[in-house]
N, C-alpha and C positions, 0 to 999 in steps of 0.2 A: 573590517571585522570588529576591529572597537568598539562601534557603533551598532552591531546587532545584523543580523541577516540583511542579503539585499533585499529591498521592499520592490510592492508593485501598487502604484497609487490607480483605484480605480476611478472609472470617468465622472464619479460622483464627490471625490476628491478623497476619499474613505482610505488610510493604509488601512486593509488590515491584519491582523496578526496569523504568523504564519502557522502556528499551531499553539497548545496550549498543555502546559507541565502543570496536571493537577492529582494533589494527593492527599490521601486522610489520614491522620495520626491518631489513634487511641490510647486516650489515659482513663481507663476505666475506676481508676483507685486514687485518685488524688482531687479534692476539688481546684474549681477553677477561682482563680481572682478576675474577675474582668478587669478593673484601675491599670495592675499589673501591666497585664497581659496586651492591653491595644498599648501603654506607655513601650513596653518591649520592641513590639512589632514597628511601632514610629520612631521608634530608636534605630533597629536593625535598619528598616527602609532608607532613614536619613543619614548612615551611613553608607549608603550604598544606593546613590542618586538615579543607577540608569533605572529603575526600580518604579520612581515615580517622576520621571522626566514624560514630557511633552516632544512628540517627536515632528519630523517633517521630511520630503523630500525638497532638496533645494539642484535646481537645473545641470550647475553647474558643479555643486560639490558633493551630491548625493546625500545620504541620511545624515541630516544634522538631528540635533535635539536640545532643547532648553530643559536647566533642571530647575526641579518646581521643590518645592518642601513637601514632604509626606500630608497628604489631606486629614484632616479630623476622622473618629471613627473609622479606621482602617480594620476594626475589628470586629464583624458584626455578629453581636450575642444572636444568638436563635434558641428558643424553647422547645423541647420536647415533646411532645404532646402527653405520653405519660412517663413514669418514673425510671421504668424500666430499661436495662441497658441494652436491648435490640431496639429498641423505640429512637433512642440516640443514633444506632449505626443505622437505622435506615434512613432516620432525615440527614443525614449525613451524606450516605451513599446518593440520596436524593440531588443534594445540592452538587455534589462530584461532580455529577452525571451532566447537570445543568450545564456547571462552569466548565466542562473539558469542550463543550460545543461553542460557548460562548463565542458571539461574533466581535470581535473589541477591536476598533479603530485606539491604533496606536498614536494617534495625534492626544487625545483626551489625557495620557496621561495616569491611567486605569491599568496599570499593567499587574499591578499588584490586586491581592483582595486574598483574606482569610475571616472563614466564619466562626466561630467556636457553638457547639452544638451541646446544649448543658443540661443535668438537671438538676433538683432542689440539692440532693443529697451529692454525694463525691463520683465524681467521674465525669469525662466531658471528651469530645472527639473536634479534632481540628481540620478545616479543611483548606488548603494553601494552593490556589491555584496562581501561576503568574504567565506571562505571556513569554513564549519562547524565545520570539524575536529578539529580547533584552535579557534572555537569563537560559545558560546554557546546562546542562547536568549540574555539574562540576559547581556553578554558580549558585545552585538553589539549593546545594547542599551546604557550601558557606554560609546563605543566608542563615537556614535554620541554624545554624552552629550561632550568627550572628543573636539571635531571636534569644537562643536559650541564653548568651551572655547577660544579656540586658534583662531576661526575668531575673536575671539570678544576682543583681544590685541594684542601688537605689542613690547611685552615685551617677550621674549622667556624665561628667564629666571625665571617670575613672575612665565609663564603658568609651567615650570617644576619644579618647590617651589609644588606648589599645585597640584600636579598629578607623585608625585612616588609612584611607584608602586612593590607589593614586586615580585623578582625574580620568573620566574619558577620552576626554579631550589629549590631554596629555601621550596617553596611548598609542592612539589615532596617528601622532606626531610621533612617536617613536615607531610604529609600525613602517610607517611610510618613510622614513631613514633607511630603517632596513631592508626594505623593497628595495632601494634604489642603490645598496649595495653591491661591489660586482657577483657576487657571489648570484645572484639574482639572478643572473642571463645563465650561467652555468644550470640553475635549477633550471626555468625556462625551457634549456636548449633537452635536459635530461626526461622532461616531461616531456617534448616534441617525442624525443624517442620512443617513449613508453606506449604513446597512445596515438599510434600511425592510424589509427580506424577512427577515432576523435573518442570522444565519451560512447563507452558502451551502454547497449539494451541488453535484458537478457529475459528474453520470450518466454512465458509460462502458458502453454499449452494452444496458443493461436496469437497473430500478429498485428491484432488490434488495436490502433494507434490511442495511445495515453487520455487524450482528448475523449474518446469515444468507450473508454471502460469504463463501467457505472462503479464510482467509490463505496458502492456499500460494503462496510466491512463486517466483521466475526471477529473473536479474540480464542483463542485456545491458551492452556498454561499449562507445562509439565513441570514437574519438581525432580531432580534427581537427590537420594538421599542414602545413607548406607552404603553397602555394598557398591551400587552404582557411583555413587558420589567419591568415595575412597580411589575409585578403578578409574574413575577421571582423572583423578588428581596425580595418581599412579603414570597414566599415560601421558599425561603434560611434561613430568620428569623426564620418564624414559627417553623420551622427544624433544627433549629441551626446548620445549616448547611451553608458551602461555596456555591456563585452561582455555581460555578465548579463543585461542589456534586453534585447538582441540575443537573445540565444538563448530566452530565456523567449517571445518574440513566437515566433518558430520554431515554438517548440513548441504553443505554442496554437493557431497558426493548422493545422499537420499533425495536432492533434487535434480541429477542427472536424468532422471528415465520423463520428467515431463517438460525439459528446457528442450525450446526447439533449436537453438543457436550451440554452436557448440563452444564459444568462446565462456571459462570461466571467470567473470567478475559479478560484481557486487558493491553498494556505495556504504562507507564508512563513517562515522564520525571520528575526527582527532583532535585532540586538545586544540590545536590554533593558536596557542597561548606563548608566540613565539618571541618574544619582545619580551624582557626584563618586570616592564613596567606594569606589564598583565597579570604579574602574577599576585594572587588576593585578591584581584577585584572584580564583581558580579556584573555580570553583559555577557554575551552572547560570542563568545572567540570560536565557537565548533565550527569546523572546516570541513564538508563534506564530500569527502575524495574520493574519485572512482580506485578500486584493487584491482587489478591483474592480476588473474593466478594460471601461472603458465605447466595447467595438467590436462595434457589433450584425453578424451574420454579412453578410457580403460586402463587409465596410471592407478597404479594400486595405491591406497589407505596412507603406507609411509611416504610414499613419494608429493602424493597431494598434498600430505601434512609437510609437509619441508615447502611443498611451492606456494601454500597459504601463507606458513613462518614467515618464508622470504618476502613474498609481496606484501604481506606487512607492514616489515622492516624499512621495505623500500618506499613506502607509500609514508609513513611514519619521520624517515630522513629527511623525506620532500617534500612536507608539508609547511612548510614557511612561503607557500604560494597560497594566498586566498584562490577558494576556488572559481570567482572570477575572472583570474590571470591565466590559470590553469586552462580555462575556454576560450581566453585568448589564444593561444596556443594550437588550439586544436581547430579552430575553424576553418582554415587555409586548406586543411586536409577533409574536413566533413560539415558538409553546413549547419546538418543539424546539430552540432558540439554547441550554437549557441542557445538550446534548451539547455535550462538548469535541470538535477536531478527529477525533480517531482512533476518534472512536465516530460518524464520519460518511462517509458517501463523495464521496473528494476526491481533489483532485491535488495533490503537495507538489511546489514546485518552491524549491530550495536553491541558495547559490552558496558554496566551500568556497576557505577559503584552504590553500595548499599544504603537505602538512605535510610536516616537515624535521626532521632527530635528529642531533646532530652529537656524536660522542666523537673526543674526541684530535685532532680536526680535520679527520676524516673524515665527509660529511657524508650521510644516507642517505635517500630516497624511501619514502615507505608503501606498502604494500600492503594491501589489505582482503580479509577473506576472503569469500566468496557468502554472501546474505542469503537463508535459504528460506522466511521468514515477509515478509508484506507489510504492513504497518500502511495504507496508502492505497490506492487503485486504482492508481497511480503514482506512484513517488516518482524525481525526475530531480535528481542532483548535477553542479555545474555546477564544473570548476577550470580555471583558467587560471596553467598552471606558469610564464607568460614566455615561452614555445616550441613547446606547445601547450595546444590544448584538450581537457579531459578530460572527457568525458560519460559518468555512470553514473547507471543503473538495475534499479529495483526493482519489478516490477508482480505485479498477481496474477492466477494462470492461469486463472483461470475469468471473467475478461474479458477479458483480452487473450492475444496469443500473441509468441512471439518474432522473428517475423518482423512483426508490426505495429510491435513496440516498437525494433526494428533501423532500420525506416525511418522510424519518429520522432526517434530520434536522429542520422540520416544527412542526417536533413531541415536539421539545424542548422545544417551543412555547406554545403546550397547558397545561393545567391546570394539575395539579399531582396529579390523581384522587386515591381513595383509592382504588383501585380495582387488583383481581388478573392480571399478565400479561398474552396476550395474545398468548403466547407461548404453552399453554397445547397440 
């Protein structure tokens, strides 16, 4: 996990990257320095090697990577075409769009790349796209924190005092200590138990193998805000429950009436960040774990929200198994447990912390450009800015439609009634 997602080298020798974290930051009121600003960005990068590393598969030891120095112009100025500031946000949103599809062979080294989008007068939009594989939530939210450090001195030396960061390598060597801890066979043995059926499916309206559903995706966005957003937050208490629980129960229960399986899961992202060594440093530790939520169809609202809570909790205790072990585990019992998630049909459900870019002391919100490819039958990001709730999705057209996936996420919204679900 050190080392960034397992990879899959194609027969043309190509890894390439397994998806792509691109987003655009607007400073409409501040000009830009370029000198500055690519010096920043070569700084934040060189801090934070897996970034601009050289990767590989090796037979026997699987993803290594050599690290390279941050290449020249990691910064690329782009003009406007005219002065105006929609003129900026579209060649902006322009480039987003490009880089979220971008096919990047992770040997190259390319994992990184940010544009700055300007014009003559003050204001200018950033667009930071980097390769998954090597840079996890959690990790490209350091980054930028790393970014804004380094505009914000002219002291190289201060910024690298305060931002070492421990090895990959090093990591990698501590993870695998504690894999091999006894504790290890205990987890192991407690996963066996969890997942007697191997890695779950969970069928959205017909049983068409992974392989053979066309990725094209659609995005929907709901916002909860006010009243709605207050009643959320209200009901997480009451429930002693996370807003994340909250809404995850939501949605499970509003996607009863078109799951043809009746078994409740869903795949997760968790930190992964289970080794000492990991913590503060940029790569790819997300662990993507099958949930069990044991509410057979017609458990009412509280009861589901306590069996999501739990499965959580429990999935969360047991995550210091990369989820390659975790399929170890499970094959003996179901063959196909040796598909990874995304070569299965499933529902991802995510909770995202808020991301935030701060230059000069101006501090900016993300934007994401539309996703047209769908890796899952669904995939729902969950953030909670402090103010509201931010619900986004990703599904694919040839199961679902936009008006289903509107009202799945509007369902969020309403109130968590005590009532059986609608699924009977």
């Amino acid at each position: 996990m050190a080392l960034g997602l397992s990879r899959e080298q194609r027969p043309d020798g190509v890894i390439p990257a397994e998806s792509i974290i691109c987003k655009v930051f607007e400073f409409p009121g501040i000009r830009v320095d370029p000198p500055r600003l690519d010096r920043a960005v070569r700084w934040a990068a060189a801090a934070n090697p897996s970034l601009t590393a050289e990767y590989r598969i090796d037979a026997s030891h699987g993803p290594l990577y050599r690290t390279r120095p941050p290449r020249p112009g990691l910064v690329e100025l782009v003009r406007a075409a005219s002065d105006d500031w929609e003129a900026v946000r579209r060649v902006a949103d322009k480039i987003a769009a490009e880089e979220i599809v971008r096919d990047l062979d992770v040997r190259e080294g390319k994992s990184l790349y940010v544009a700055c989008v300007h014009r003559p007068e003050a204001g200018f939009a950033l667009v930071v796209r980097i390769d998954h594989s090597v840079c996890d939530g959690l990790s490209f939210n350091r980054f930028l924190r790393d970014v804004s450090d380094a505009y914000a001195t002219d002291d190289e030396r201060e910024f690298q005092a305060g931002h070492t960061r421990t090895d990959l390598a090093d990591v990698a060597v501590a993870e695998r200590v504690a894999l091999e801890d006894t504790r290890t066979e205990a987890l192991r043995a407690d996963w066996r138990a969890r997942l007697p059926r191997g890695v779950p499916e969970m069928f959205i309206n017909d049983t068409t193998p992974w392989s053979q559903c066309p990725p094209h995706g659609s995005n929907v966005q709901v916002v909860l805000r006010g009243e709605e957003y207050q009643r959320h937050l209200a009901e997480a208490r009451q429930h002693r429950a996370t807003g994340f629980m909250v809404a995850t129960t939501k949605i499970l229960r509003a996607l009863r009436p078109v799951l043809l399986n009746d078994e409740l899961a869903f795949f997760c992202p968790f930190p992964g960040r289970f080794v000492p060594e990991a913590a503060g440093t940029v790569g790819n530790f997300v662990n993507l774990l099958p949930v069990l939520v044991d509410a057979p169809r017609g458990t009412d609202a509280p009861s589901t929200l306590k069996a999501v809570r739990n499965a959580m909790l429990w999935t969360l205790q047991h995550q210091g198994l990369p989820f390659a072990t975790v399929l170890d585990e499970v094959r003996a019992v179901d063959p196909t447990g040796e598909q990874y998630p995304k070569k299965r049909r499933s529902i991802f459900i995510a909770g995202n912390e808020p991301d935030r870019f701060t230059l000069d002391g101006v501090s900016a919100g993300a934007r994401v450009p539309d996703l047209t490819s769908a890796m899952f039958d669904l995939s729902v990001w969950v953030t909670d800015t402090g103010s509201e709730l931010v619900c986004s999705a990703v599904f694919r057209r040839s199961l679902l439609d936009h008006e289903a996936v509107s009202k799945l996420l509007t369902a969020i919204g309403a109130p968590l009634e005590p009532l059986p679900d609608s699924g009977m």
